[in-house]
C-alpha positions as CSV (number, residue, x, y, z in Angstrom):
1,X,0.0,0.0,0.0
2,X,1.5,3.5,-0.9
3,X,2.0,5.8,1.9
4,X,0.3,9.2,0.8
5,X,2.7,11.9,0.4
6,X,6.3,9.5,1.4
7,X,7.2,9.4,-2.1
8,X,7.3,13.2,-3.0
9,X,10.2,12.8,-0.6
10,X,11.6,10.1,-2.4
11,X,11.7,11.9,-5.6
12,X,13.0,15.4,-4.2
13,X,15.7,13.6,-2.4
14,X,16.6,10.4,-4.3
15,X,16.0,8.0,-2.4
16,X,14.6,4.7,-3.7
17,X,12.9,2.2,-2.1
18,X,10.7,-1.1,-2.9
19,X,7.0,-1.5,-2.0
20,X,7.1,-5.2,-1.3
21,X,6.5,-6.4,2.2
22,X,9.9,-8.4,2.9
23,X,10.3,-9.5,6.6
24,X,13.6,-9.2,8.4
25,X,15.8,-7.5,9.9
26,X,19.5,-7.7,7.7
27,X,18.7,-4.6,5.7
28,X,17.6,-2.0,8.2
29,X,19.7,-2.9,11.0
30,X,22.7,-2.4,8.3
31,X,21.1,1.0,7.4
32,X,21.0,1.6,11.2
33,X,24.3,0.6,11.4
34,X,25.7,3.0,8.7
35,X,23.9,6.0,10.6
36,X,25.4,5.0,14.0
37,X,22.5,3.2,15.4
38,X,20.7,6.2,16.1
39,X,17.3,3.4,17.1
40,X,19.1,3.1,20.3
41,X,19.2,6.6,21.7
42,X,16.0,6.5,23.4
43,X,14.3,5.3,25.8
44,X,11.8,3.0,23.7
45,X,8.0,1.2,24.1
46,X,7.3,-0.5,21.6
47,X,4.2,-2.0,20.6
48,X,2.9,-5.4,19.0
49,X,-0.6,-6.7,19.0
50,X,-3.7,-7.7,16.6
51,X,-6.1,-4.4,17.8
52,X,-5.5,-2.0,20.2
53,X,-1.7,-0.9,18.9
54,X,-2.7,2.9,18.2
55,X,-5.5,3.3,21.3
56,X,-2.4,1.9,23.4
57,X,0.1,4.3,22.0
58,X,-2.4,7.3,22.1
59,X,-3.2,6.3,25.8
60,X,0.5,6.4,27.1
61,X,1.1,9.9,24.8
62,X,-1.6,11.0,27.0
63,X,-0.1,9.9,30.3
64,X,3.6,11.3,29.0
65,X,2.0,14.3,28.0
66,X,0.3,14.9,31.7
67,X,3.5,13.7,33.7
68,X,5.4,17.1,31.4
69,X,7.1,14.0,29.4
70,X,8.2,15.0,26.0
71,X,7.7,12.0,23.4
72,X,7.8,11.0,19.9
73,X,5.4,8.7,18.5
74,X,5.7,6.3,15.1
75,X,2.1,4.7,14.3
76,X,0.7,2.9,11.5
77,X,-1.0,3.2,8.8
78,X,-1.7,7.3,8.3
79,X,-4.7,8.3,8.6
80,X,-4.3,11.0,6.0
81,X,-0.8,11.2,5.3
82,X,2.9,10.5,6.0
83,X,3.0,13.3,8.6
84,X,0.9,12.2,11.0
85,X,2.6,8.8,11.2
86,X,5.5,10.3,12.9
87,X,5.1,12.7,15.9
88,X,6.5,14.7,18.6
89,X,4.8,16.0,21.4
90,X,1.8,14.8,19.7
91,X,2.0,17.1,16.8
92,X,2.7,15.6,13.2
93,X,6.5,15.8,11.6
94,X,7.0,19.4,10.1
95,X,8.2,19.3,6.1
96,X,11.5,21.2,7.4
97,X,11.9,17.8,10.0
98,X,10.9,15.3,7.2
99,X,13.4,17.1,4.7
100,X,16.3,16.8,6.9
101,X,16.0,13.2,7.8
102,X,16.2,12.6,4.7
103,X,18.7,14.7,3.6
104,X,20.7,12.1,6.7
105,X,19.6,9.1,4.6
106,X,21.1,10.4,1.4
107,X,24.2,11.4,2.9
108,X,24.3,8.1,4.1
109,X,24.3,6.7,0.5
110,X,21.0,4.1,1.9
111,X,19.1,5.0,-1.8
112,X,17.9,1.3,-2.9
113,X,18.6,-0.7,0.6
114,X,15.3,-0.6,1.5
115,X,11.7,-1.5,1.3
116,X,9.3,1.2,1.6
117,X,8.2,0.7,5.2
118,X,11.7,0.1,6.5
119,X,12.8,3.4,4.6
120,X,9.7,4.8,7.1
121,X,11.0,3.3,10.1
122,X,14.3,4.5,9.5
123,X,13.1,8.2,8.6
124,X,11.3,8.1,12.5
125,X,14.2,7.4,14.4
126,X,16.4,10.1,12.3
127,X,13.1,12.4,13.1
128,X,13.6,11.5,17.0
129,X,17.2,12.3,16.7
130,X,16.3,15.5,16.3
131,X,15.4,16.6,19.2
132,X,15.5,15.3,23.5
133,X,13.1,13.1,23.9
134,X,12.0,11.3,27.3
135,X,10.1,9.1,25.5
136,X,9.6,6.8,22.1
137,X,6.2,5.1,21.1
138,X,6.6,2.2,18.4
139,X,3.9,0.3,16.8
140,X,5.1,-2.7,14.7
141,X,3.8,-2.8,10.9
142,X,2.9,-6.6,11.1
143,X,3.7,-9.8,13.6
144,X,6.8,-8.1,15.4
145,X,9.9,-10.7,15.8
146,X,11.1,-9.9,12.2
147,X,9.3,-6.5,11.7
148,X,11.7,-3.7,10.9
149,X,10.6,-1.8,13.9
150,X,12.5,-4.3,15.7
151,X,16.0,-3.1,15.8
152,X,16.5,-1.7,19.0
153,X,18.6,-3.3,22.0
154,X,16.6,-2.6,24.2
155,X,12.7,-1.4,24.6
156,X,9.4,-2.1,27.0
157,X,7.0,-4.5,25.2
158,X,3.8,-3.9,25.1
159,X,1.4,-6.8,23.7
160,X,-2.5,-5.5,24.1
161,X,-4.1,-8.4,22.1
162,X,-3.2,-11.2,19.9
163,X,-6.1,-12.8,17.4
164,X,-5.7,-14.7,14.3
165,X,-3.9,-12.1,11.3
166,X,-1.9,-11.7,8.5
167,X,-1.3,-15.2,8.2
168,X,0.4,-15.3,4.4
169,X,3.7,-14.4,6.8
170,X,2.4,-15.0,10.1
171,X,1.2,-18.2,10.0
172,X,-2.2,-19.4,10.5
173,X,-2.4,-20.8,14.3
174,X,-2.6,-18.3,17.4
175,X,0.6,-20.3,18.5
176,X,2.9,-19.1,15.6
177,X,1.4,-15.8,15.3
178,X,1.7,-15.3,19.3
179,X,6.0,-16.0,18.6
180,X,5.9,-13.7,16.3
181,X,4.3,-10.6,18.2
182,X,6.3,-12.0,21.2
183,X,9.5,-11.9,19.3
184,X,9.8,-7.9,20.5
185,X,10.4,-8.7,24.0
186,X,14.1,-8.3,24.7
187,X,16.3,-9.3,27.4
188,X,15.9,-8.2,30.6
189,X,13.6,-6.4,29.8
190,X,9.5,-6.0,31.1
191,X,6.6,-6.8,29.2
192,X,3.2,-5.6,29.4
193,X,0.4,-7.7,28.1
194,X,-3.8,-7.8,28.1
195,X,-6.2,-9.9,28.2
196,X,-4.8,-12.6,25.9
197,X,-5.7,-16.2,25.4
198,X,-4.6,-19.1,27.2
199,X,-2.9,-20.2,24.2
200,X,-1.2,-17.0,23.2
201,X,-0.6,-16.2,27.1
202,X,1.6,-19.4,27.0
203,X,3.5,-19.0,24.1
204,X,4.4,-15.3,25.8
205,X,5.0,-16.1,28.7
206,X,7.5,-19.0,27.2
207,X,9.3,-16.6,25.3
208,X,9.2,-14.3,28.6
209,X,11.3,-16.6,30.7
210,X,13.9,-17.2,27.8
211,X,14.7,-13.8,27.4
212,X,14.4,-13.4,31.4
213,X,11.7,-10.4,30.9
214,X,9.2,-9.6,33.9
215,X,5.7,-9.9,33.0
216,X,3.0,-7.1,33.9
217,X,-0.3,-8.5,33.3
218,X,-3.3,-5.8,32.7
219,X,-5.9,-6.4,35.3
220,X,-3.9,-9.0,37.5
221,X,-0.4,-7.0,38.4
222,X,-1.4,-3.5,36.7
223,X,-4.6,-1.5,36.9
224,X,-5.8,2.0,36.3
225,X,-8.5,4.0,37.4
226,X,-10.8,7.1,36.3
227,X,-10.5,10.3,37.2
């Protein structure tokens, strides 16, 4: 699917990317890697899930935003645009900010390395370089373990839901697609989840212990309550 706007950037500053849908991580992380691994400069949440991705992210934006947290947020798809897919403080990526990422990305020589959503992903972080930031809101584009949103070394998970989806790369049991959306949690790490099913709470919680991550369980362990 085109993203509305992303390739009048392209053109201006001559970047090429493909539109295929190719999962893994090779490409990006060596795109990362050439810019000085600029995912891993902030403190990162990052989000995997069937529903409820974007009403999570919009809900901690909210809290960051009363706590006097600045934040950036990268969501997906747009809703009318490229612009309002990356964020800062809760207001969509300027032209000026868009333009000078990308000016980063051709000085990097990265024209051609990537497909279109990982050229996305790598645009937000460059955007989030640009300015302190307390916080960093993820969403993965699809499953999680081999999504190109997950490049960084460390991040909170947050997994709201898991259902049957996308199961041309997925797979079609809750079981494979549950490893998958599981595959963000990192190493020492925490990990929120919801209300999931036995069977995709186990598959979690497996890949949990092996990457030694404490588990927060929405309604059990962690609860919040109405003004």
């Amino acid at each position: 699917m085109e993203i509305t706007n992303f390739n009048m950037y392209k053109k201006k500053w001559n970047i090429e990317s493909e539109t295929v849908i190719k999962p893994g991580l090779k490409s990006i992380q060596k795109a990362l890697k050439k810019l000085g691994d600029i995912q891993n400069k902030h403190r990162v949440i990052h989000v995997a899930g069937t529903n409820g991705k974007g009403s999570t992210i919009a809900f901690l934006s909210a809290l960051a935003k009363e706590h006097g947290l600045t934040y950036g947020t990268f969501t997906s798809p747009s809703i009318i645009d490229v612009h309002d897919q990356i964020q800062l403080n809760g207001q969509n990526v300027t032209e000026q900010q868009m333009d000078e990422a990308f000016r980063k990305m051709q000085l990097a020589e990265l024209s051609g390395m990537l497909t279109d959503f990982e050229l996305l992903t790598v645009i937000a972080f460059l955007v989030f370089e640009q300015i302190q930031l307390d916080l960093v809101f993820i969403e993965t584009g699809m499953g999680g373990r081999l999504d190109s949103t997950n490049v960084m070394e460390q991040s909170i998970a947050v997994i709201p839901s898991i259902s049957i989806d996308h199961t041309n790369f997925l797979g079609d049991t809750i079981e494979q697609i549950s490893w998958h959306k599981a595959g963000i949690i990192k190493a020492n790490s925490k990990l929120i989840i919801g209300a999931l099913s036995e069977r995709a709470k186990h598959i979690v919680h497996e890949v949990a212990r092996e990457q030694n991550a404490s588990i927060l369980e929405f309604e059990k362990k962690l609860f919040y309550t109405r003004k």
